[in-house]
N, C-alpha and C positions, 0 to 999 in steps of 0.2 A: 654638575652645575657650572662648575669653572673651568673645565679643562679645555685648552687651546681656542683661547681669548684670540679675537685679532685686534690687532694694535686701538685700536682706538675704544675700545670697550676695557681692555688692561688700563689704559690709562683715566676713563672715567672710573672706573671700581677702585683701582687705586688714588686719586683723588678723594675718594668719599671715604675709605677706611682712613687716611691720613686725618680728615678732618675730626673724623668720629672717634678716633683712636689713637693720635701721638698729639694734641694740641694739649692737655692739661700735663704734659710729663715732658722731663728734660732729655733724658735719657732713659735706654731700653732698664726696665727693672724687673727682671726678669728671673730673678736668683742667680744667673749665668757672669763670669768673669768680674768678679767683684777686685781682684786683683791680675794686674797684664797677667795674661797668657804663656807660657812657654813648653818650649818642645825643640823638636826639627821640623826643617822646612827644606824640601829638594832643592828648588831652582838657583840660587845663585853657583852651588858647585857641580852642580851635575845637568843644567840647562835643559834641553831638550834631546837630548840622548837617546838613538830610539834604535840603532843598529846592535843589536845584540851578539852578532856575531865578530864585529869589529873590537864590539867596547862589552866584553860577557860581566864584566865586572862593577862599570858604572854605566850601563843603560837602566834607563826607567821602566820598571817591574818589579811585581811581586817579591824577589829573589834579594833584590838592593833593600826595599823596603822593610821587608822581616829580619834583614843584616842592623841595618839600621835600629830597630825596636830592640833585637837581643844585646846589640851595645848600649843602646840606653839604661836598658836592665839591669846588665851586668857590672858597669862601668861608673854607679854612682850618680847618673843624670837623673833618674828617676826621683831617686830620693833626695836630689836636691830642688827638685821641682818640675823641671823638662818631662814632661807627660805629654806629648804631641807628637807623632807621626803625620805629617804633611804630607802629601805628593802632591805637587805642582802642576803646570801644563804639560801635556804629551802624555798620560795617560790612558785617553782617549781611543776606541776605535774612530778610523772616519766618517762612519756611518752611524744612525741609531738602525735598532733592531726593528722587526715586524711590525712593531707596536707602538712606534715611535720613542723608546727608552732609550737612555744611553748604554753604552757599552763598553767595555775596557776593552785592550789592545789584545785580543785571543792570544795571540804569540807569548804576550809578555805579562798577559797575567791571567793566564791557562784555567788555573781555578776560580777565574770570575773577584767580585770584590769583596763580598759579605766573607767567605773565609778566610781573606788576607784581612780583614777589620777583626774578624773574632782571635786572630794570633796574635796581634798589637793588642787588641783587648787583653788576652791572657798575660802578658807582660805587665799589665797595671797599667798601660798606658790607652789616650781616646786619637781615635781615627780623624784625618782631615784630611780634603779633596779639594780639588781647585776645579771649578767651573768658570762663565763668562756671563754678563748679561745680554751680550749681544747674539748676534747667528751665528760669531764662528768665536772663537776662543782667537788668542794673540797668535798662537800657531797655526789656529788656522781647523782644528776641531772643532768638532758640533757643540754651540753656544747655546744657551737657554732659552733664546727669545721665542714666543711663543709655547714654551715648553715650562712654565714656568711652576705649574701646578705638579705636575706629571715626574719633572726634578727634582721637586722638595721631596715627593712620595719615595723614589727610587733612593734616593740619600738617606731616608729614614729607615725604607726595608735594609740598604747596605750597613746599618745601626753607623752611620757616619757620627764626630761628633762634632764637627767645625769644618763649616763651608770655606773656602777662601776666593769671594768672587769677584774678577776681574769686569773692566771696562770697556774690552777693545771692540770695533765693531758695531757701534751702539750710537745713535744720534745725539747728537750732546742735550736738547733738552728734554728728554725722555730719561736721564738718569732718575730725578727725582720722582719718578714714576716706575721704573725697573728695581729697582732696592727694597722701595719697600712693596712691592710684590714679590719678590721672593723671602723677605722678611715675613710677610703675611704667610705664605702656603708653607712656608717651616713652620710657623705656630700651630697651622692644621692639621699637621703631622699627629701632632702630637709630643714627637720627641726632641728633646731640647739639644739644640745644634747653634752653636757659636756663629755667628753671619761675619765676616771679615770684608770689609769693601772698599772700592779705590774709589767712589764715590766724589771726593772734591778732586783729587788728581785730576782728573778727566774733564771736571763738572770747569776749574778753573783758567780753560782754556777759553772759554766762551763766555761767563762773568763770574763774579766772585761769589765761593760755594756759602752752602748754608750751612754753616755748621752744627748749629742747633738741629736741624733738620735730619741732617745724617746719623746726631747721634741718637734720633729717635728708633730709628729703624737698623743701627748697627752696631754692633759690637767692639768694632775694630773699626777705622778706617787710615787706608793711606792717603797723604797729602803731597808729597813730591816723587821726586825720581826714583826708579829703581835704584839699588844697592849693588857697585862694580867690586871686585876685588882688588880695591888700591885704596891710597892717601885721596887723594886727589878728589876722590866720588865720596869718601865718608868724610871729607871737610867740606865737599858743599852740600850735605844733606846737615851739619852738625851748622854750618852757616843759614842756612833755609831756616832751620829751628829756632837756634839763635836771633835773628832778622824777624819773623815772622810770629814768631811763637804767642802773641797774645791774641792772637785773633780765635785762636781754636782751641788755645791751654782752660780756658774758662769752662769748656765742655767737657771736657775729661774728669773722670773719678770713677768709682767704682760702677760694671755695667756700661761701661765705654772709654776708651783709650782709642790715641791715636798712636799710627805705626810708621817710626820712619825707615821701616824694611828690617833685613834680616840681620841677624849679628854673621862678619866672614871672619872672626875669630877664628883662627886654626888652620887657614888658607894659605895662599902664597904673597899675598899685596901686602900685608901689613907688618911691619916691624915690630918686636915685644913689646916695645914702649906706647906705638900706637893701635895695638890692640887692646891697652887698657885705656887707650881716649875713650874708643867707640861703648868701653865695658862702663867706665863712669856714664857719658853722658848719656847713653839707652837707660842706665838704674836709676841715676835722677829725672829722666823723662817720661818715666814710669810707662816707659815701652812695652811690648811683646818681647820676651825670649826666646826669640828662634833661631839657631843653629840650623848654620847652611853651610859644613863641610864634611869629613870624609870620614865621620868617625873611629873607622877602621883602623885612618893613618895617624891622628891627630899626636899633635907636639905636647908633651907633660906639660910645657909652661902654659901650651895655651888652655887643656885641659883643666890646669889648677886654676887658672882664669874665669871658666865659665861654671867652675865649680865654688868659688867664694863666696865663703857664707854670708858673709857682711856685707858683699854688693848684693847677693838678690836678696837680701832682707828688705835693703834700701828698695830695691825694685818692688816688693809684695808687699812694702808700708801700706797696713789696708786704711789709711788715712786717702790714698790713691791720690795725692799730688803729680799734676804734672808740673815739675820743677821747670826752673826758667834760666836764661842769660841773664844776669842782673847785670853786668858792667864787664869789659874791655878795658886791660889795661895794656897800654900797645899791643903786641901780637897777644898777649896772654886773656882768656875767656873765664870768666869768674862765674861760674855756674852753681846756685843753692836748690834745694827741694825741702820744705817740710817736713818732717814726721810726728810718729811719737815717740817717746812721752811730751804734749804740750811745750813750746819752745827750744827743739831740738829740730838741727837741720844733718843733711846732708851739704857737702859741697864739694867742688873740684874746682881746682886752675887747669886748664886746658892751653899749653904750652905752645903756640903755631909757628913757633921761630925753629929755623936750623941751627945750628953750629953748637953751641952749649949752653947749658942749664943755665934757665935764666931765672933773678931772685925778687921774690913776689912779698911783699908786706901789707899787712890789710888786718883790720880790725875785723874781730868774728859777727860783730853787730853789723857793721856797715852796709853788711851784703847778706845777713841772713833777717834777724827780724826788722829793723828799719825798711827793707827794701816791702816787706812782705804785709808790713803793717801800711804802707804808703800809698804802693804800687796796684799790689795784687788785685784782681778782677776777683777771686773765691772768694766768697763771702764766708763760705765756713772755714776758710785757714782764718780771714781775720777776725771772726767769732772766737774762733779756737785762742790765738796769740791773745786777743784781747780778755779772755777770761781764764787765763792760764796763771799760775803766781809766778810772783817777779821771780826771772833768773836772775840769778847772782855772778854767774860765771860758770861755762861749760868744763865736760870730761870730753878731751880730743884723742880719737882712735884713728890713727891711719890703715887704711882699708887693705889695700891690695898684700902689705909686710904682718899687718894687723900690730900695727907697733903703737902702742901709748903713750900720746906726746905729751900729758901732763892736763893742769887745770888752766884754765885762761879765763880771766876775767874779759866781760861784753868788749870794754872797748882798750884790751890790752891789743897791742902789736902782735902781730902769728905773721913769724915769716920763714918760706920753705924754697928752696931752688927746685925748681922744676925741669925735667930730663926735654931737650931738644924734641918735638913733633910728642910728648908725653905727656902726661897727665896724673895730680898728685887729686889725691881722691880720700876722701876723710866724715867720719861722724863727730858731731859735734854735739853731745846728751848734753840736757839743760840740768844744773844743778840748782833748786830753789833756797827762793830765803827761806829760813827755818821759823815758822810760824811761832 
């Protein structure tokens, strides 16, 4: 009855389910991601790698992917939370088959996809693929459009557990019309598959996205630029956030987060110091955890990085805040996130200056519940703070040493130097008056 829509019939059908089916709800609720996401995800270290005989070791296949899942396993990701196998674009054969289905790259994943899914499956871990909305994928692969029914099916038989679908390709205003049809023919499946979308990225070229709208139909969505292997690309995705961040933070909470790309923790671009920017600011942004490098090779310190308990706490707070910029003070970024218990935050100074540690004094109130009770757009953080009992004065944990700085009264002085291009990153547990 649906399969291979042409364009203007996809777009009436999906106008009419949007109206009949996302207008009473804010977001997907779904039972699915009630807390970010995490895992790994190929592309930013491994790109489109496709010569196997040049590169046997990092080309995209079967071979990297089941490497990949056995380190997850074995190495403690699992059980810290990283339950995702991604593969990204270049997957793909160039062709679909007789039947018009997609195909993997015969060469490089010889056994097809349903038994590289059911080995990632055996590991404890859920499968994720990357497709497009458009006719060709960003590399240049067979894209969904028109294919949109016939896709969701093939990803369900492959027991996929999380799409990650791309934008390229695709006439800018037909997005809000491509999402939530392949949103829709996952639900027909049957089988419950995480939707990941670039949605406003794309959409924001041509006017300003809908946010509401996307997170009816998505799980995840990206909002800026890919994610490079340097300083330089993870301060202007942490500036985009920063700058922007009210427009879309309002949307977010359990059943949809937005994505500002991958964690390159463990790469070549980043310094120790500012590998824990990108580690605080993704936990208080109550990002996706996805790991995009080489696990095979990865550095202890960065390893013990993406393995801290206290920052993905902070990330899987199932209060599901996306935390914010509250205030600048010269180069240094004062960033809080709610949690719980009731009137306990998260925070970090995000350091932007060169040279040396520079010394930051700020009252714990100033910038956690003053901003939150004033500011914020959530009405259930200000429900929450507002019917919480008075703190009296927090317990402060610094995160990444896990070192206990003592008790601090709301509007005592807290002042820490902060490490050059670094990031001082801390819980703040509410202590109440005593009834």
């Amino acid at each position: 009855m649906f399969i291979y829509f042409a364009n203007y019939q996809v777009i009436l059908f999906s106008s009419f389910v949007t109206l009949i089916s996302l207008s009473s709800i804010s977001s997907i609720q779904d039972g699915q991601v009630r807390t970010p996401p995490m895992g790994w995800l190929s592309w930013e270290r491994f790109r489109c790698t496709t010569d196997c005989s040049a590169y046997p070791d990092d080309c995209i296949s079967d071979k990297l992917l089941r490497q990949m899942a056995d380190h997850l396993a074995a190495d403690g990701f699992v059980k810290a939370g990283y339950n995702h196998v991604i593969v990204d674009d270049c997957w793909l054969a160039k062709t679909r088959d007789v039947k018009g289905r997609l195909q993997p790259d015969a060469a490089r994943f010889p056994q097809g996809m349903k038994p590289l899914a059911d080995y990632i499956h055996s590991k404890g871990l859920k499968f994720g693929l990357y497709e497009d909305v458009g006719a060709k994928t960003c590399a240049g692969y067979p894209g969904s459009e028109h294919y949109f029914q016939l896709d969701a099916q093939t990803f369900a038989d492959w027991t996929v557990d999380y799409l990650k679908f791309d934008g390229c390709n695709y006439h800018p205003s037909q997005y809000q019309f491509g999402y939530p049809n392949m949103n829709f023919f996952l639900n027909m499946t049957g089988r419950q598959i995480v939707l990941s979308c670039e949605y406003a990225l794309y959409e924001k070229s041509f006017q300003k996205p809908n946010y509401t709208a996307q997170a009816q139909v998505c799980h995840l969505s990206r909002n800026f630029d890919d994610i490079d292997d340097s300083w330089d690309s993870l301060l202007s995705i942490i500036k985009f956030y920063g700058e922007n961040n009210g427009d879309f933070a309002a949307v977010a909470g359990p059943g949809y987060f937005n994505d500002p790309d991958m964690l390159i923790i463990g790469n070549f671009g980043l310094s120790p110091d500012q590998e824990r920017v990108q580690m605080a600011v993704w936990c208080i942004l109550a990002a996706p955890l996805m790991i995009s490098n080489d696990l095979r090779k990865i550095r202890k310190s960065s390893k013990d990085l993406l393995l801290n308990k206290m920052a993905i706490a902070v990330n899987q707070d199932e209060l599901g805040v996306q935390g914010r910029r509250v205030n600048m003070i010269g180069n240094v970024e004062i960033w809080s996130k709610p949690i719980l218990p009731a009137g306990s935050y998260a925070f970090a100074f995000v350091n932007r200056n060169t040279g040396v540690p520079t010394k930051i004094t700020l009252s714990l109130t100033q910038y956690t519940e003053q901003f939150w009770l004033k500011e914020n757009t959530n009405q259930k953080v200000k429900e929450l703070l507002s019917n919480a009992p008075a703190v009296v004065a927090y317990n402060v944990t610094e995160i990444f040493e896990n070192i206990y700085e003592g008790v601090f009264k709301p509007r005592q002085s807290f002042t820490k130097f902060v490490n050059p291009t670094g990031a001082y990153f801390a819980i703040a547990t509410a202590i109440y008056q005593p009834k």
